[in-house]
C-alpha positions as CSV (number, residue, x, y, z in Angstrom):
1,X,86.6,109.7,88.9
2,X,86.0,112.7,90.3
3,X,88.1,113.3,93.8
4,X,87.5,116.4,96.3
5,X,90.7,116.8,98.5
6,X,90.9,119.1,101.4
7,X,93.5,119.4,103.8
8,X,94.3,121.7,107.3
9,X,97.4,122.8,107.6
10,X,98.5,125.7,110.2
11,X,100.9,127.7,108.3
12,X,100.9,130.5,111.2
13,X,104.6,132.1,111.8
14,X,104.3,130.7,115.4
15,X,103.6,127.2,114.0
16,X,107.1,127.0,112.5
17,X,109.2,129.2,114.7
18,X,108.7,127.0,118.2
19,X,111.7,126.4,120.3
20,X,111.9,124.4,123.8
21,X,111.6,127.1,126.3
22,X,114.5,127.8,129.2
23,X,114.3,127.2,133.0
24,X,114.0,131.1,133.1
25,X,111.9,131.8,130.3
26,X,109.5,129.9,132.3
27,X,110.2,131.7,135.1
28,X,109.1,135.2,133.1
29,X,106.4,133.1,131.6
30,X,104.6,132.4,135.3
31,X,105.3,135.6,136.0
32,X,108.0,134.8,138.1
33,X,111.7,136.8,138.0
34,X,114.7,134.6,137.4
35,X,116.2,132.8,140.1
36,X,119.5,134.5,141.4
37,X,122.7,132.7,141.3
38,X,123.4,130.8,144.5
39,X,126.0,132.1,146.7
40,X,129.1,130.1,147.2
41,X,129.4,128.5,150.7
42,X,131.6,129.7,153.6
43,X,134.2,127.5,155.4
44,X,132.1,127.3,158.5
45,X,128.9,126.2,156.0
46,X,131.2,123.3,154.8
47,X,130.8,119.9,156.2
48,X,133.7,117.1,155.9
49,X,132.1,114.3,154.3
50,X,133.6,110.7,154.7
51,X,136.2,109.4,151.8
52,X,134.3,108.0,148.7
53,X,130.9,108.8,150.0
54,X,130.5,110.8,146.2
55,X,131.4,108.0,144.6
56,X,129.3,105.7,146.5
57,X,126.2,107.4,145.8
58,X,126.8,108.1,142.0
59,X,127.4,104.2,141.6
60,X,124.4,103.5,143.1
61,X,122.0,105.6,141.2
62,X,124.0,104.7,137.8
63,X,123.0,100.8,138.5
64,X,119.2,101.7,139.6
65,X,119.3,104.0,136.4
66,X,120.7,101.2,134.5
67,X,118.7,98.2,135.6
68,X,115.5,100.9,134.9
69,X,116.3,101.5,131.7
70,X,117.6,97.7,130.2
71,X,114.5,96.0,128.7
72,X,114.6,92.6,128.7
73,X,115.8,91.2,125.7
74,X,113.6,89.3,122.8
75,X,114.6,86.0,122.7
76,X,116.1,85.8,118.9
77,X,117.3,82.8,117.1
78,X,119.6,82.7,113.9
79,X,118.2,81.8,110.4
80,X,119.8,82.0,106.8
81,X,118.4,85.2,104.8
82,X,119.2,86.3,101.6
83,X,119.7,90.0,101.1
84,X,119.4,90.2,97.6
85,X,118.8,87.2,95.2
86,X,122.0,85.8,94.4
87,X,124.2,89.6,94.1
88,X,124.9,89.5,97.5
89,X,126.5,87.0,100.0
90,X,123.9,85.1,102.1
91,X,123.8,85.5,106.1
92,X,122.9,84.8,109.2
93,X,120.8,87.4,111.1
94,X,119.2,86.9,114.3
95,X,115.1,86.9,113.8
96,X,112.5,87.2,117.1
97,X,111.9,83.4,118.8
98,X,108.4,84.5,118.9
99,X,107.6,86.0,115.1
100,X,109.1,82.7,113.8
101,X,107.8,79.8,116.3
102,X,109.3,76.7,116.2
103,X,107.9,75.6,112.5
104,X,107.8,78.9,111.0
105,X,104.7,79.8,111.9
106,X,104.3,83.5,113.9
107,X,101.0,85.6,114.7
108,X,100.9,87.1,111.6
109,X,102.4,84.4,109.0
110,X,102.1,80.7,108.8
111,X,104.3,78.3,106.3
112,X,102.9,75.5,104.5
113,X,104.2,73.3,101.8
114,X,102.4,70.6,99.7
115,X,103.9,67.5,102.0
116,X,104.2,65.1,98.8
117,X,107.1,67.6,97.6
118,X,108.4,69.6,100.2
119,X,109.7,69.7,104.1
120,X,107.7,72.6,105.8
121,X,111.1,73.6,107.5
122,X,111.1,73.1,111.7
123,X,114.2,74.9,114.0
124,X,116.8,72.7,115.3
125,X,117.1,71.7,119.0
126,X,118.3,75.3,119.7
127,X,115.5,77.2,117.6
128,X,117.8,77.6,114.8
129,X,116.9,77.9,111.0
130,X,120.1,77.1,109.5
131,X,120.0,75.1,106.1
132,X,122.2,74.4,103.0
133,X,122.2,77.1,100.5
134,X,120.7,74.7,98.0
135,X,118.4,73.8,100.3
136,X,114.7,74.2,99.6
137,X,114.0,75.2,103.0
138,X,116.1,77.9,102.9
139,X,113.6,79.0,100.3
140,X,111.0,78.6,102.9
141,X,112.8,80.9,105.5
142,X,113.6,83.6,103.8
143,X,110.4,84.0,102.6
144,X,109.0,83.8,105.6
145,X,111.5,86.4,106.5
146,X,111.3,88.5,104.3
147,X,107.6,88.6,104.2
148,X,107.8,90.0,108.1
149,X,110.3,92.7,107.3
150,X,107.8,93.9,104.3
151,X,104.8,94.1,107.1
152,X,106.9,95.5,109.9
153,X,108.2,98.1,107.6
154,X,104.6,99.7,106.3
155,X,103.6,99.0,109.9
156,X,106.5,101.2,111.1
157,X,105.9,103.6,108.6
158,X,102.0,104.0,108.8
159,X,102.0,103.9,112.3
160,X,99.6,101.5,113.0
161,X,99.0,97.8,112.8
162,X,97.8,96.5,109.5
163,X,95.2,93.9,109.3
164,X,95.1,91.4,106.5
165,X,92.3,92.1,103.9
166,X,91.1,88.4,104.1
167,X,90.2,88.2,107.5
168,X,87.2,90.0,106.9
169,X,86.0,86.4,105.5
170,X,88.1,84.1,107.3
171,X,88.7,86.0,110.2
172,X,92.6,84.8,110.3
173,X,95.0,86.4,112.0
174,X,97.9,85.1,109.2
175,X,98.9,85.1,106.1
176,X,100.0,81.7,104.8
177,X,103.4,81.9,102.8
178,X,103.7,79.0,100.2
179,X,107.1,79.2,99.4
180,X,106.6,76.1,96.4
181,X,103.4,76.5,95.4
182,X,104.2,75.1,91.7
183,X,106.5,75.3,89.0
184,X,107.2,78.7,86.8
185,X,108.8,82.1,86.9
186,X,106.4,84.3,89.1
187,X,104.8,84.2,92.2
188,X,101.7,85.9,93.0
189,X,99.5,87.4,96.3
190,X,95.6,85.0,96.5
191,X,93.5,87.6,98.1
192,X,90.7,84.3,98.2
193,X,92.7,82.2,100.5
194,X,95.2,85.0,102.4
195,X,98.2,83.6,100.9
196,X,101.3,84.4,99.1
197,X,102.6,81.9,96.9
198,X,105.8,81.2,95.3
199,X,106.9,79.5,92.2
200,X,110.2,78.0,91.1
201,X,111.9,77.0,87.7
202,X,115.3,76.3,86.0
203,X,117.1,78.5,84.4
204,X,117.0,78.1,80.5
205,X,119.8,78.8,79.4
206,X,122.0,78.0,82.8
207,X,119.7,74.9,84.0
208,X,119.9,76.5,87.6
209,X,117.0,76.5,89.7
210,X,115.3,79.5,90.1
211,X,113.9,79.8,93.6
212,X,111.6,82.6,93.5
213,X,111.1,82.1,97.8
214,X,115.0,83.5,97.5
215,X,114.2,86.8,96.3
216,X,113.3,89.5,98.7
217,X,112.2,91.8,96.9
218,X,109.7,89.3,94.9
219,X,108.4,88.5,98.6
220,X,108.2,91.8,99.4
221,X,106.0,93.0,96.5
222,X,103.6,90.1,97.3
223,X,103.7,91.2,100.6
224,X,103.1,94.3,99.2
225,X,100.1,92.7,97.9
226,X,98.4,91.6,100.9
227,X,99.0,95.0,103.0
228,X,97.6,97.0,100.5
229,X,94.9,95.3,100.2
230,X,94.1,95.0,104.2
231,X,94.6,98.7,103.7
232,X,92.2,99.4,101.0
233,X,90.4,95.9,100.1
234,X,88.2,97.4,97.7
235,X,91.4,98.2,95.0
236,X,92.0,94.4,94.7
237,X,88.1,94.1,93.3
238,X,88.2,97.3,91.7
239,X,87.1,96.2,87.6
240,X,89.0,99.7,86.3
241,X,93.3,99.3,85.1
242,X,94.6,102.1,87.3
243,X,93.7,100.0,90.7
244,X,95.2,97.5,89.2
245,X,98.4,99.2,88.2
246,X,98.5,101.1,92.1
247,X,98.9,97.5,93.4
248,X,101.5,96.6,91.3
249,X,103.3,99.6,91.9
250,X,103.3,99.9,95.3
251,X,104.4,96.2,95.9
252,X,107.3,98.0,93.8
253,X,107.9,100.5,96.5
254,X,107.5,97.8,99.3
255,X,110.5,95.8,97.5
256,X,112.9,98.8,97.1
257,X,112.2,100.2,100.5
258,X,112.7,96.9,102.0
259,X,115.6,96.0,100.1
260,X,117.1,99.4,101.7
261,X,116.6,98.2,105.3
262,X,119.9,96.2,104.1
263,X,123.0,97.8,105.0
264,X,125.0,95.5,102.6
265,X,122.5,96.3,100.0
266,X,122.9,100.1,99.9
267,X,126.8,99.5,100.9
268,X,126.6,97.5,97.1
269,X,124.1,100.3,95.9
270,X,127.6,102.5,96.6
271,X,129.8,100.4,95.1
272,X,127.7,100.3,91.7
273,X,126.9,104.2,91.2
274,X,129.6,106.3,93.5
275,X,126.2,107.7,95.0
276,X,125.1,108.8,91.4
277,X,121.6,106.8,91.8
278,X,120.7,108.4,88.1
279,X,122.3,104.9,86.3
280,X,119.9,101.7,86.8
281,X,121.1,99.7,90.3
282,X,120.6,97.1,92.4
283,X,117.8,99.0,94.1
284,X,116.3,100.2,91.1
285,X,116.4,97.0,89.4
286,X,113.4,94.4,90.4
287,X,114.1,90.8,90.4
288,X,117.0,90.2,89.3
289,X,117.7,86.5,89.5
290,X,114.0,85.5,88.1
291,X,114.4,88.5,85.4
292,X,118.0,87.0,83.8
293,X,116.1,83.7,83.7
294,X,113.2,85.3,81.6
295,X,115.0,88.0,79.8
296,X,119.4,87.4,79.5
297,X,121.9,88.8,81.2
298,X,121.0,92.1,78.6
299,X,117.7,92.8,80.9
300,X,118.5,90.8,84.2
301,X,115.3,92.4,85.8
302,X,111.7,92.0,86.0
303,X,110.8,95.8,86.3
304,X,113.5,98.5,86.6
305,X,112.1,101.5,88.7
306,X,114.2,103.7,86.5
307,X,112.0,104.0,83.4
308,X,111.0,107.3,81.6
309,X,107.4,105.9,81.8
310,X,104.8,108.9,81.6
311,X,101.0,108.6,82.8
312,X,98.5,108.4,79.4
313,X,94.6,107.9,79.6
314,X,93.3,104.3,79.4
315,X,91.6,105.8,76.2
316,X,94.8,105.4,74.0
317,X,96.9,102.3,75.5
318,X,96.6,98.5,74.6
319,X,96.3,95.9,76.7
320,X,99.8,94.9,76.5
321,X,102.5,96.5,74.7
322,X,106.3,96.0,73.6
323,X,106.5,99.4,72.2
324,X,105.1,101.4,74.8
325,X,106.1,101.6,78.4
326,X,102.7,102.4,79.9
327,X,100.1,99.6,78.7
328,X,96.7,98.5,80.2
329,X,98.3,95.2,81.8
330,X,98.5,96.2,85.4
331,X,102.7,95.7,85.4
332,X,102.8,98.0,82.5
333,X,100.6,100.2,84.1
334,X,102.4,100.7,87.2
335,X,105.4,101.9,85.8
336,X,104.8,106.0,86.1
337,X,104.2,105.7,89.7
338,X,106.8,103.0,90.7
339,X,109.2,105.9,88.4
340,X,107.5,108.4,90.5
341,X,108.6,107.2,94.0
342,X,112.1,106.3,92.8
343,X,112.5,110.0,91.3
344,X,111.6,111.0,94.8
345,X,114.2,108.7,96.5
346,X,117.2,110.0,94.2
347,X,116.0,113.7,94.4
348,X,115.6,113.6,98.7
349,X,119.3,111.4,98.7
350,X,120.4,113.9,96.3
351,X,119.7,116.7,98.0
352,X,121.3,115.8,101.8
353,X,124.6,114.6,99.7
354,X,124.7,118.2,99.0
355,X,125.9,118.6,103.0
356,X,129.2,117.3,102.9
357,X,129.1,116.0,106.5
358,X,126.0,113.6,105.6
359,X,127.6,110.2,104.6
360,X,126.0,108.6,101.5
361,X,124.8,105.7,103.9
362,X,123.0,108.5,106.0
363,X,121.7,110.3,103.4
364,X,120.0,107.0,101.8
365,X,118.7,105.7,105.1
366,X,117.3,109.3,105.9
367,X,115.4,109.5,102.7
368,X,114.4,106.1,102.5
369,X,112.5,106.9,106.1
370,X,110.8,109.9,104.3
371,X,109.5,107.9,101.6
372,X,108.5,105.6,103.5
373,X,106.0,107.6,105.6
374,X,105.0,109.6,102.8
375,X,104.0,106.2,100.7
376,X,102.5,104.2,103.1
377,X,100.9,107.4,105.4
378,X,99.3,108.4,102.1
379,X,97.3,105.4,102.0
380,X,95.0,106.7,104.7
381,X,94.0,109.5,103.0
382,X,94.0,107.4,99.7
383,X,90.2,107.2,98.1
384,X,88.6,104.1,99.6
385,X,86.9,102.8,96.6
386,X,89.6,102.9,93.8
387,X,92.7,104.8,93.2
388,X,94.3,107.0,90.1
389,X,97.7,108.0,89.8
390,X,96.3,111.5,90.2
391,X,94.9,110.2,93.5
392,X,97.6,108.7,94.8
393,X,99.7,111.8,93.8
394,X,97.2,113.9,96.0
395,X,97.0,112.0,98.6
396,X,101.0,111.7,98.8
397,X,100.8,116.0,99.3
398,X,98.0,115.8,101.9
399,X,100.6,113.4,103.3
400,X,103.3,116.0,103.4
401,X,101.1,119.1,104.5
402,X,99.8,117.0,107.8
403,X,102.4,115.7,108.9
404,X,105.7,117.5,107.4
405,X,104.5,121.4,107.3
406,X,104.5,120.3,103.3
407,X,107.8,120.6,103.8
408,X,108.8,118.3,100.0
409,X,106.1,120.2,98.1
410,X,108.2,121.6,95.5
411,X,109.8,118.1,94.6
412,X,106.2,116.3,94.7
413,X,105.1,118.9,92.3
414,X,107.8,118.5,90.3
415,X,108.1,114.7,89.9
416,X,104.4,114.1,89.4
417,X,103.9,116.8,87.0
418,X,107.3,115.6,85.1
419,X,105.7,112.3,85.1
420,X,102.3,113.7,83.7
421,X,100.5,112.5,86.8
422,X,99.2,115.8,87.8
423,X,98.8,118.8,85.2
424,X,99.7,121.8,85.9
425,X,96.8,122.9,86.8
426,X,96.1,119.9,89.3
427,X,99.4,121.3,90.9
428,X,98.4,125.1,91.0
429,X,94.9,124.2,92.6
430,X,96.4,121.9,94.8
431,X,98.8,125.0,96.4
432,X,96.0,127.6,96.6
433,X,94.1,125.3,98.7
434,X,96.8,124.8,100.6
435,X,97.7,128.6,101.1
436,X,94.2,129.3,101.9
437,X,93.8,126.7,104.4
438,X,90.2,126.0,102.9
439,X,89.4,123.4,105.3
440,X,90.4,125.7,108.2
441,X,87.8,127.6,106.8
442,X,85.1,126.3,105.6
443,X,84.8,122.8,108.5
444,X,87.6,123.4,110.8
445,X,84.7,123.8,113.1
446,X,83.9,120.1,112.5
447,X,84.8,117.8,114.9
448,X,84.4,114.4,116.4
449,X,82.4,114.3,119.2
450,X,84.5,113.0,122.6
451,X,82.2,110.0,122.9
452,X,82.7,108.4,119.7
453,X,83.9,105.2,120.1
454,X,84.8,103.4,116.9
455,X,84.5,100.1,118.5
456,X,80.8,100.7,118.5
457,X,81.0,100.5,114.5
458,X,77.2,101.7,112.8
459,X,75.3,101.4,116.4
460,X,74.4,103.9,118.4
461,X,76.4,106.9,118.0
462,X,78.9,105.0,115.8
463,X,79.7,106.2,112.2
464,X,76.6,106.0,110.0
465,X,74.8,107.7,112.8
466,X,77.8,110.3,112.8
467,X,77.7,111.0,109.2
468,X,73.6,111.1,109.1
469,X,73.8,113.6,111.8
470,X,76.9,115.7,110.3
471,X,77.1,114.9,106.6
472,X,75.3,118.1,105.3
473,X,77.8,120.3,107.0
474,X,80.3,118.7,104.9
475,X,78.1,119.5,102.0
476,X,77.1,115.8,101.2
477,X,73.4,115.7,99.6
478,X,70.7,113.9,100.9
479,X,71.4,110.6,98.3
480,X,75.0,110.5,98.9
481,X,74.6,109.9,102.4
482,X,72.2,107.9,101.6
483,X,74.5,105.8,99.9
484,X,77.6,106.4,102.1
485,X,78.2,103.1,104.4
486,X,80.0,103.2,107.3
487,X,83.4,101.0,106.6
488,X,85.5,101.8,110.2
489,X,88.0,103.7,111.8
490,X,91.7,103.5,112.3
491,X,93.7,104.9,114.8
492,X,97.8,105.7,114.2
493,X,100.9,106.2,116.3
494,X,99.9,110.1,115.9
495,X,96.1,109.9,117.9
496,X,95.1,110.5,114.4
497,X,91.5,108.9,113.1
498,X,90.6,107.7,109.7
499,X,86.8,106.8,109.6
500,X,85.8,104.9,105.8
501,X,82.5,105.4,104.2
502,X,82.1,103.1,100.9
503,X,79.8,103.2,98.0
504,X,78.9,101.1,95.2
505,X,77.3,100.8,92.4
506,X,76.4,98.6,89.6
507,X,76.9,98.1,86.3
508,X,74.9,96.8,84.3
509,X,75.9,94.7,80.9
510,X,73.0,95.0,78.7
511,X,74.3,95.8,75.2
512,X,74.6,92.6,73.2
513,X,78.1,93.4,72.5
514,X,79.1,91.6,75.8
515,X,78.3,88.3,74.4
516,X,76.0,85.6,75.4
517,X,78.9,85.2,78.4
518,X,78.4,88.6,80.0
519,X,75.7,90.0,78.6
520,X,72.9,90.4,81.4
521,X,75.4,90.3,84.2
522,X,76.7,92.9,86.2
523,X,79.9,94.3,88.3
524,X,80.2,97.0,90.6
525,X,81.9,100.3,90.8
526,X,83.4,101.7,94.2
527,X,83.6,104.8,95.6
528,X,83.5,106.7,99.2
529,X,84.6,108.8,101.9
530,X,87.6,109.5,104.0
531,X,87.5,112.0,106.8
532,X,90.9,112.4,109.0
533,X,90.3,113.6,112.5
534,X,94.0,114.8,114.9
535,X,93.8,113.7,118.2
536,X,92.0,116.3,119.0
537,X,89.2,115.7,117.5
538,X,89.3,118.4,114.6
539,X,89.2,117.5,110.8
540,X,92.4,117.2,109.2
541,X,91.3,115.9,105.6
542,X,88.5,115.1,103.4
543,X,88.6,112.9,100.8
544,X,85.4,112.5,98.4
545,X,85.5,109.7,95.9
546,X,82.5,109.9,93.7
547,X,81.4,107.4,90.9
548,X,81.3,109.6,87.5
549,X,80.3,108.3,84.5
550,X,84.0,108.6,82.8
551,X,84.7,105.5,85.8
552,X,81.9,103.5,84.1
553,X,83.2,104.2,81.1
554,X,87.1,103.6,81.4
555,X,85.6,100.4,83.6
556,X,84.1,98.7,80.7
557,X,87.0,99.9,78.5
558,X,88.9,98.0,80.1
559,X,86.8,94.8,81.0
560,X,86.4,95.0,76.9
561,X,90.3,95.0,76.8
562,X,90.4,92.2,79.1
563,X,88.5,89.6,77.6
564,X,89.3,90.4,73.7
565,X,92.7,89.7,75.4
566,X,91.7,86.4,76.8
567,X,90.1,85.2,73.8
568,X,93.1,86.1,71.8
569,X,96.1,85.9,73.6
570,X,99.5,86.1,71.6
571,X,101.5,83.5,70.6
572,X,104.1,82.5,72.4
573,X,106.8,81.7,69.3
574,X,109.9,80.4,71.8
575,X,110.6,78.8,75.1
576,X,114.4,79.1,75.1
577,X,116.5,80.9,73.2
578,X,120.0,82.6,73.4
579,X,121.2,85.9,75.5
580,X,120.7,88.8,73.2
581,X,117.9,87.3,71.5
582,X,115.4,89.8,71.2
583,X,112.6,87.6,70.4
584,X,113.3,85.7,73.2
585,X,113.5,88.3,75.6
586,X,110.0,89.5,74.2
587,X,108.1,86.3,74.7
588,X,109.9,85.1,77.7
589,X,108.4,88.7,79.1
590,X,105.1,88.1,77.5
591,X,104.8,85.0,79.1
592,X,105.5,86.6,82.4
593,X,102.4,89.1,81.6
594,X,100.2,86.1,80.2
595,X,100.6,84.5,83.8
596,X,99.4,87.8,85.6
597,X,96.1,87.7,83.1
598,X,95.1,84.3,83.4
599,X,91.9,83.8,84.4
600,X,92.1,87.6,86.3
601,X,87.9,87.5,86.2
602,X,85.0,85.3,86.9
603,X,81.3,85.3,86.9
604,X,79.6,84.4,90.5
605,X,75.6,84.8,91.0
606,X,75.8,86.9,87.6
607,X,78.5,89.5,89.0
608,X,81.8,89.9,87.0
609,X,84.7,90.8,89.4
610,X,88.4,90.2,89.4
611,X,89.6,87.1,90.9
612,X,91.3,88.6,93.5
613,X,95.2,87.3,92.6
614,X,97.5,89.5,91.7
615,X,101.1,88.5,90.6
């Protein structure tokens, strides 16, 4: 794939040396000399004012002041959330009366459970979700819960509402949250149906039941799931093993950064490193509760975000690997980058400890924000049709130039290149664009013209029209906006506009290699455009994502991978076994890894795509 980044950035002295101006500095600013002090009063000036006039007066405005400034409050009732499987004490929080409803079902999620097994949990007279521990609808809440802190989070952090990626077939406003969809030790995110579904099990070796509806930070990385894809929907269909291994990762980063909205969760993260977030931890550590299940006590995770995973082409990794960290399986994939954003979080909490008035709590809250924005901002810069590690590294710094002055450019740099995500050269080309401020250069005269209306879509002076009109300016060929279709624009908390362009192309499986199953069939390749406008009008970005022939190629490298993979999957030798059992631990994971491949593609009307669930 073959990305062309270009981001504005003012750099000017003036840019970074702005300070609020004073009452006279305006005055010498208009032209105007400063005002000379007033003189005191005389005693004949002075007029006796009645007792407790003063008083009167400054009472009065405080209560106008005050009954201006008190919103009315949200109507909130209590339900029973888990913070952190089963490390941490359960609660009660108070959740919005309207997010919630009456039968958890809000404007953006909606509960359902299969009626022959479960209760789909309603509130009590006084609105209340309050249930047993053991309680399967407890199960229910807190996903429910959970679910709407992952979306208001990335919402919060992106600046704009996120739309799910099925309602461009169903049209839905929600997301349905099946909190026991069946019986197992996963859950996964069905793009098909816009729902996320969770499984439960018991415990081999302890015969408890594993509630995977419990966990928040499996709910948030399914979560994860669904807001990625309404972010960028053509990743989920994208028939290459990086796009698979973004989405995995960044339903990663959704868990840890919702898990450190919790105070008692980084209060514990204290407890277990003294602030030294270097040693694997609560935060770092995915899944606990469903990972002891599958793995012992020795590896009581799913996925620890503290791995020394390093990025290697698709060219030289297996499908799925016990030896290696990084694999073609999208879990295994996803390491580097979920590495990557953790490295960040330590190096950023590391680096405000080093002011010793910064509390550890302040210093973890602070740089959980900044990653935050810089993770989920990124993604509307991100390539529309499919997504590297490289491009996703890129997009992070484009990130960081708009809206921070690039102000964490040495540690991106350093973390990605560490993690072989960008060579050094990516790094060196990427700074002397920036210190040239190419775009300034060469299309800072491009901008979008006042009466675009977005709304408007591909009609009349809408996008496709816009790029037709503009695209050679931009340097775009004659074919490639050809090609180039109009996807939409966004709009963030920041006036800034995103407008989409996608491209496809297909495949063709001719070579009898494929089989007499996909030979003669096809799948499709994305690719596309992403231009970034301020609220001004002037372009901020550029993002190019072209279809090379190295994508066709690592795409049917790894569509080869995936059904020699199906055909022979490995043998699963135990179910149970004892805690230190290597063996065990192996297949127990393997079987985790066999759920998140089966069935992952299908034939429809002679295309091959990916089924669109993703565990």
């Amino acid at each position: 794939m073959e990305i062309r980044t270009e981001t504005g950035l003012d750099t000017t002295a003036a840019s970074r040396s702005r300070r609020p101006a004073k009452d006279n500095d305006k005055a010498e600013e208009a032209g105007k000399a400063p005002d000379a002090p007033e003189a005191e009063p005389s005693a004949e000036d002075q007029v006796e004012l009645p007792a407790g006039l003063f008083e009167l007066i400054e009472s009065k405005i405080a209560e106008k002041a005050s009954k201006k400034d008190k919103a009315p409050k949200e109507p909130s009732v209590k339900v029973r959330f888990l913070p952190q499987d089963d490390l941490l004490p359960d609660r009660e929080i108070d959740f919005p009366q309207a997010a919630i409803g009456g039968n958890l079902a809000g404007p953006r999620f909606k509960t359902q459970e299969d009626p022959n097994a479960f209760q789909t949990p309603s509130a009590d007279k006084h609105g209340n979700y309050k249930f047993p521990i053991d309680d399967p609808r407890t199960g229910a809440v807190n996903a429910f819960v959970a679910a709407h802190k992952a979306l208001a989070l990335a919402e919060k952090y992106i600046g704009r509402t996120v739309n799910w990626g099925h309602k461009r077939q169903t049209n839905a406003e929600q997301l349905w949250i099946h909190p026991h969809a069946g019986q197992g030790l996963n859950a996964f995110y069905n793009n098909e149906n816009g729902s996320i579904n969770f499984l439960y099990a018991e415990d081999p070796r302890t015969n408890d039941l594993i509630d995977s509806a419990n966990s928040l930070e499996v709910v948030a990385h399914e979560t994860g799931h669904a807001i990625l894809d309404g972010i960028r929907p053509n990743y989920i269909q994208s028939m290459d093993a990086a796009s698979g291994g973004f989405h995995e990762a960044f339903g990663d980063v959704i868990a840890m950064l919702v898990s450190l909205q919790e105070d008692d969760v980084i209060e514990a993260l204290y407890q277990e490193t003294g602030g030294d977030l270097s040693e694997s931890n609560i935060v770092s550590r995915m899944g606990e509760q469903l990972g002891r299940a599958m793995r012992g006590e020795k590896n009581a995770f799913v996925r620890n975000a503290l791995n020394d995973a390093k990025y290697k082409h698709e060219n030289f990794l297996p499908f799925i690997s016990f030896k290696e960290a990084m694999a073609l399986e999208p879990h295994q994939y996803s390491l580097p980058w979920t590495a990557a954003n953790y490295d960040l979080l330590r190096i950023f909490v590391g680096q405000k400890m080093g002011d010793s008035s910064v509390t550890f709590v302040d210093a973890v809250k602070a740089s959980r924000d900044e990653l935050g924005e810089l993770a989920l901002r990124s993604l509307d810069l991100a390539p529309p049709g499919k997504i590297s590690f490289k491009d996703a590294a890129i997009a992070m710094l484009q990130a960081d130039a708009l809206y921070n002055d690039a102000s964490h450019l040495k540690e991106l740099l350093a973390v990605f290149t560490m993690r072989n995500i960008l060579t050094p050269d990516d790094a060196e080309k990427f700074v002397t664009d920036l210190a040239t401020v190419k775009v300034l250069g060469e299309v800072g005269k491009f901008e979008l013209p006042k009466d675009f209306n977005p709304a408007r879509d591909a009609k009349e002076k809408g996008g496709q029209q816009f790029l037709e009109e503009k695209g050679p300016v931009l340097g775009l060929s004659t074919e490639e906006i050809k090609n180039l279709k109009y996807a939409g624009t966004t709009t963030n908390d920041r006036g800034q506009r995103i407008l989409l362009f996608n491209e496809e192309k297909k495949v063709e499986l001719t070579e009898p290699e494929w089989g007499a199953t996909y030979q003669g069939n096809n799948f499709s390749i994305h690719g596309g455009l992403v231009l970034a406008f301020d609220a001004d009008g002037k372009l901020q970005s550029l993002t190019r994502d072209e279809i090379s022939e190295d994508d066709v190629a690592n795409s049917k490298l790894f569509l080869r991978k995936m059904i020699d993979f199906q055909k022979n999957p490995p043998i699963i030798i135990n179910s149970k076994g004892k805690d230190g059992d290597d063996d065990h631990e192996d297949d127990a994971h393997l079987q985790f890894l066999l759920a998140s491949t089966k069935k992952p593609i299908e034939i429809v009307d002679g295309k091959v795509r990916r089924t669109g669930i993703l565990y």
